[in-house]
N, C-alpha and C positions, 0 to 999 in steps of 0.2 A: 504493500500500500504506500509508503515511506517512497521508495522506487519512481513508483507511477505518479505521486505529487510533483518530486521534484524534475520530471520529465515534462510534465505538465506545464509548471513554471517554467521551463526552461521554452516549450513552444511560443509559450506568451509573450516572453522575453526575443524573442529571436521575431515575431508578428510588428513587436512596439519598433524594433530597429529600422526592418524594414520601413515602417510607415512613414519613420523618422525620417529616413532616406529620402523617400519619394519627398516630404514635404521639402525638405531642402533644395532638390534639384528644384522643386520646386520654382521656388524663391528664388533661384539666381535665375533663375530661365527669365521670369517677370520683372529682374530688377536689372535685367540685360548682360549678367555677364558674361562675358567672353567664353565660348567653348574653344576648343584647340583651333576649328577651320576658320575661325574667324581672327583669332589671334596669329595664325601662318597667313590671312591676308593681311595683318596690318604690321608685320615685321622688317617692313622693307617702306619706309613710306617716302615716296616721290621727295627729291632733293637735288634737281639739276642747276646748277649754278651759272649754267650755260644758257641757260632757256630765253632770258628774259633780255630784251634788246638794249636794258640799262646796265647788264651785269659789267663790271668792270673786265671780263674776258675779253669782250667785245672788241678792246680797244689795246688788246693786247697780245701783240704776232705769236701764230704760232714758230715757235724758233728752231733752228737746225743746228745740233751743236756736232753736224760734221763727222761725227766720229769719235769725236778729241773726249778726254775725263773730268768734262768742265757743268755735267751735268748737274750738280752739285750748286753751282753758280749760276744757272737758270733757274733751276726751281727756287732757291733762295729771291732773286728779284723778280721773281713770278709773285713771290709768295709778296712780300711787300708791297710791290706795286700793286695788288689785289686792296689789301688795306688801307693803302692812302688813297686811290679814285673809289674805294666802298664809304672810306669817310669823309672825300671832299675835300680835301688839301690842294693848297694853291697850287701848285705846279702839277701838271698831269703830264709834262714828260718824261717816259717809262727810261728806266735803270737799263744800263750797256750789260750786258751778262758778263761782257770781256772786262769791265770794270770791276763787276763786282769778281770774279776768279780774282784778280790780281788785288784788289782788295785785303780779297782774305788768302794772301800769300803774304802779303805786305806784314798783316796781323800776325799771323800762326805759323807760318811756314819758317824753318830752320834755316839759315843760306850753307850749312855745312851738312843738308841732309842730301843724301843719295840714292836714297832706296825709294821708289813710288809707293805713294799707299793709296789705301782705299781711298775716292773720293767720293761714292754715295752718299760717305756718312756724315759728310762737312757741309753739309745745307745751314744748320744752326750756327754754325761757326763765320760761314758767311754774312748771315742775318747781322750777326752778332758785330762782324768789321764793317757793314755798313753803316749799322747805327751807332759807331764810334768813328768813322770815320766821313760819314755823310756818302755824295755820291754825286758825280758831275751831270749834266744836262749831256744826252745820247750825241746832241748834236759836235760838240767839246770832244766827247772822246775818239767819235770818228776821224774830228780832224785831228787828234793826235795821233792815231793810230795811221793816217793816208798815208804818210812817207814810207813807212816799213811793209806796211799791204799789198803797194804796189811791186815790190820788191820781188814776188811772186810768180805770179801775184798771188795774193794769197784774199781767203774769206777771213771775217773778224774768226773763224772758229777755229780755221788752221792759223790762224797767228799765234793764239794766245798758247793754242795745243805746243807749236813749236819754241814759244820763248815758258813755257812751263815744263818743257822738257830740257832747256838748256837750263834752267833755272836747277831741278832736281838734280842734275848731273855734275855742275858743279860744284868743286870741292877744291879746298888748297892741299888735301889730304891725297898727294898722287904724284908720281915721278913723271909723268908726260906735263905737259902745256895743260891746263885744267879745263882752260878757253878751248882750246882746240880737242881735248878731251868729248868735251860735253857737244862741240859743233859734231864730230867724228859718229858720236850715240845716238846725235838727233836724223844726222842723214839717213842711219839704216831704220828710220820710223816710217812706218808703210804708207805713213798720211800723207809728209808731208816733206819728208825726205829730196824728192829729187828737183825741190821748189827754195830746198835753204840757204844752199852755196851764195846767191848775191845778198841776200839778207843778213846772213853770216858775217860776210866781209861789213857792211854796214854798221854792225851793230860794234863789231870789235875796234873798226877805224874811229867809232865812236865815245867807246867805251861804254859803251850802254848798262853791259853786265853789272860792272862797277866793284865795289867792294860789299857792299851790303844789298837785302831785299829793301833798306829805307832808299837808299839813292836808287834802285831800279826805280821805283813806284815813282821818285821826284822826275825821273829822268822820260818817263813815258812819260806822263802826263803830269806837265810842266807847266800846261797852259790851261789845263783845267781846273780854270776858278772863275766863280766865285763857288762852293762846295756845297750843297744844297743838304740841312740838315733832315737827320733821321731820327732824332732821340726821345723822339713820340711813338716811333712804334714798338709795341708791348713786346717784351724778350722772349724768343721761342725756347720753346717747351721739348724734349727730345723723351721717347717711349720705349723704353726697350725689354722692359724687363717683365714683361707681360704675358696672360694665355693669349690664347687666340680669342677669346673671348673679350679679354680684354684689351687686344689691339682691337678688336671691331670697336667695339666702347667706345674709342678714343676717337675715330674715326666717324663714328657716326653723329657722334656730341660736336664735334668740329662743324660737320655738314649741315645739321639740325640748326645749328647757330649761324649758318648761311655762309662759311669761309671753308676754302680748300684744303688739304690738309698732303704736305709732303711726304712721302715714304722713300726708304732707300730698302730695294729687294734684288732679289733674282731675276735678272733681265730673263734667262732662260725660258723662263716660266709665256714669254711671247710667241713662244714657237711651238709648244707642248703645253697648253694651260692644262689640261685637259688631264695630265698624268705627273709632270714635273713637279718635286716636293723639293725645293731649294733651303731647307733646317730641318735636320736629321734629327733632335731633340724631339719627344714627344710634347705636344703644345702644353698639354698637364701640369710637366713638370718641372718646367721653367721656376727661375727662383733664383734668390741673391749671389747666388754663387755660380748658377750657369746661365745668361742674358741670353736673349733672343741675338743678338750682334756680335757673342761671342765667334772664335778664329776656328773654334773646334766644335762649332754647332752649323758651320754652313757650308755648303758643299765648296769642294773645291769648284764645279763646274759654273759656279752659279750664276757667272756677270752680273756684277755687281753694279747696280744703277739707281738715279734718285728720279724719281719723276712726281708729278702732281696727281692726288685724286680730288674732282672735280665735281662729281655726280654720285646718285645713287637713284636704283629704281628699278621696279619688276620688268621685267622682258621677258616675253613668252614663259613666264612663271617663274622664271628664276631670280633672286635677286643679284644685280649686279653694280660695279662700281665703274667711273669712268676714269679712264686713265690719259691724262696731258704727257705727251710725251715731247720731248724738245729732239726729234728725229725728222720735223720736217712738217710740213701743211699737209700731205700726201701718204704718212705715214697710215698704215690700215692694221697693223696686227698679223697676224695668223690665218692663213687662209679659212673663209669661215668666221670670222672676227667680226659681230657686228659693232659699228662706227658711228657717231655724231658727225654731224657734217654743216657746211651753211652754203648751201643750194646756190646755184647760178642766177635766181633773182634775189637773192639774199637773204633767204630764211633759213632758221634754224630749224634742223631737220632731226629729232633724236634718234635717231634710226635712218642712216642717210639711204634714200631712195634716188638720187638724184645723178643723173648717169655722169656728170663732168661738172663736180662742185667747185665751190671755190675754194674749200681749206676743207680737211677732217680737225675736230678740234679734239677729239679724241675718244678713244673704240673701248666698249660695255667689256670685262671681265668679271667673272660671278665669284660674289663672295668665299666663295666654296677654294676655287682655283687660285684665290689670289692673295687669302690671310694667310695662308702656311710659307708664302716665299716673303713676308716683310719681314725686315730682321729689327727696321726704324721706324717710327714717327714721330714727325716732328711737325706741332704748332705753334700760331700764334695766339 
């Protein structure tokens, strides 16, 4: 009898839960909240930066940096010039890229270092010798740059690629000529190599090299002044030590607040999104002692590059990110790569349909393919 009570009670009890249940879902059903399908549509919500015909993108080229390791120094004055025409500052003539590279050599670069390093990661650092060191009007540094371009001739991107290679190469630490050392390392450069020999002589008839990065920097650009101050815009912010979850976060808070946000990853990852995993670390386990940007967490293959993210937004259900690349107005990605574009009557297309546009401003990669290759970010 004792038995069959307590089985009893036990039914009643298991009746009351259920009903409990049902009332609950109830309740949220009525008070709207989110099930899961409804929460996978709103996890990606529209944030293109490019869309709108006032966005400071607008007024700002897509850039080709040639080849050279200067990407670092575009996304840097991307990133500024984003901020000053978003808040209206008096001058709306956009920062030299070549300015700012040499800038932040002036700044941080060693004149006794000889080993190339990474330059993805030096977006912040450039930021950083801008707004201490201000920044010349585009027009200024052109014409300091004409004499030695023509020389070439050369692009502003193979200039700066060749005097940053003569720059790295140099060292008093060497039994040859140091000058003709460095001239000798920059010829066999695939870039720009069989364009340096008159340039070469130029610079040394001139002493351009000099003794120090402070006299190169007075020696280029000698005539650019008056220096146009930077010390309003907010110090960036560099991300590295994060899950993947939490470099989205960082990324998405950026977007959401209506500003670009720079990364330095896996270039690789452009030709293979689809299967290339350029940080061998599992996202998990990331932690103070092994960074997302650590030497021993990223593939050796992984070309290493900074570029801007600009967008974010569902495409045929996937969420994806857009990516500004400083490779060119024509650059498309990966065969298969869908692209933003601004059409031959001049609209913004987010999905370019438009058979002979006038620029890609840059091509959708999906969340999915593209956290696991960022080893940086870096905001303002």
């Amino acid at each position: 009898m004792q038995s069959a009570i307590i089985v009893g009670i036990g039914k009643v009890l298991m009746i009351k839960r259920l009903i409990f249940t049902f009332i609950i879902l109830g309740v949220l059903s009525i008070s709207g909240m989110p099930d899961s399908s409804l929460a996978a549509a709103n996890d990606c919500p529209d944030s293109d930066l490019n869309a709108s015909d006032k966005s400071p993108l607008r007024s700002m080229p897509v850039y080709d940096q040639d080849g050279t390791g200067t990407c670092y120094a575009h996304a840097a004055a991307e990133m500024v010039d984003f901020w000053r025409l978003q808040h209206g500052t008096q001058s709306t003539e956009l920062i030299n890229p070549v300015y700012a590279a040499w800038v932040d050599h002036y700044e941080n670069r060693n004149i006794f270092l000889t080993e190339k390093t990474t330059s993805a990661g030096h977006c912040s650092e450039a930021i950083d010798s801008l707004k201490s060191q201000g920044y010349c009007k585009n027009s200024q540094v052109e014409a300091c740059l004409a004499e030695y371009k023509k020389k070439g001739p050369f692009s502003d991107a193979e200039l700066v690629h060749f005097l940053e290679t003569i720059y790295e190469n140099y060292t008093i630490y060497t039994k040859e000529n140091s000058y003709d050392r460095a001239v000798r390392l920059t010829k066999k450069d695939p870039w720009v190599g069989g364009k340096c020999d008159s340039l070469a002589t130029t610079l040394k008839t001139k002493d351009l090299l000099g003794v120090s990065a402070t006299q190169l920097m007075s020696d280029l650009f000698a005539n650019c002044k008056p220096k146009q101050s930077l010390s309003n815009i907010p110090n960036p912010h560099d991300y590295n030590d994060w899950t993947d979850q939490d470099i989205t976060g960082r990324i998405d808070t950026a977007l959401n607040n209506k500003a670009p946000v720079a990364i330095s990853m896996c270039s690789k990852v452009f030709d293979d999104p689809k299967h290339y995993r350029g940080l061998i670390g599992d996202s998990g386990t990331f932690s103070n002692f092994y960074t997302r940007d650590s030497s021993s967490n990223i593939k050796k293959d992984c070309g290493s590059h900074a570029v801007l993210i600009t967008g974010r937004a569902k495409i045929d259900g996937v969420c994806k990110y857009m990516i500004r690349n400083s490779w060119g107005a024509f650059w498309k990605g990966a065969r298969g790569t869908q692209c933003a574009c601004i059409s031959e009557a001049g609209q913004y297309q987010e999905v370019c349909y438009s058979s002979h546009p006038q620029e890609y401003v840059g091509c959708w990669y999906s969340k999915q393919d593209l956290i696991p290759n960022i080893y940086k970010v870096t905001t303002l």
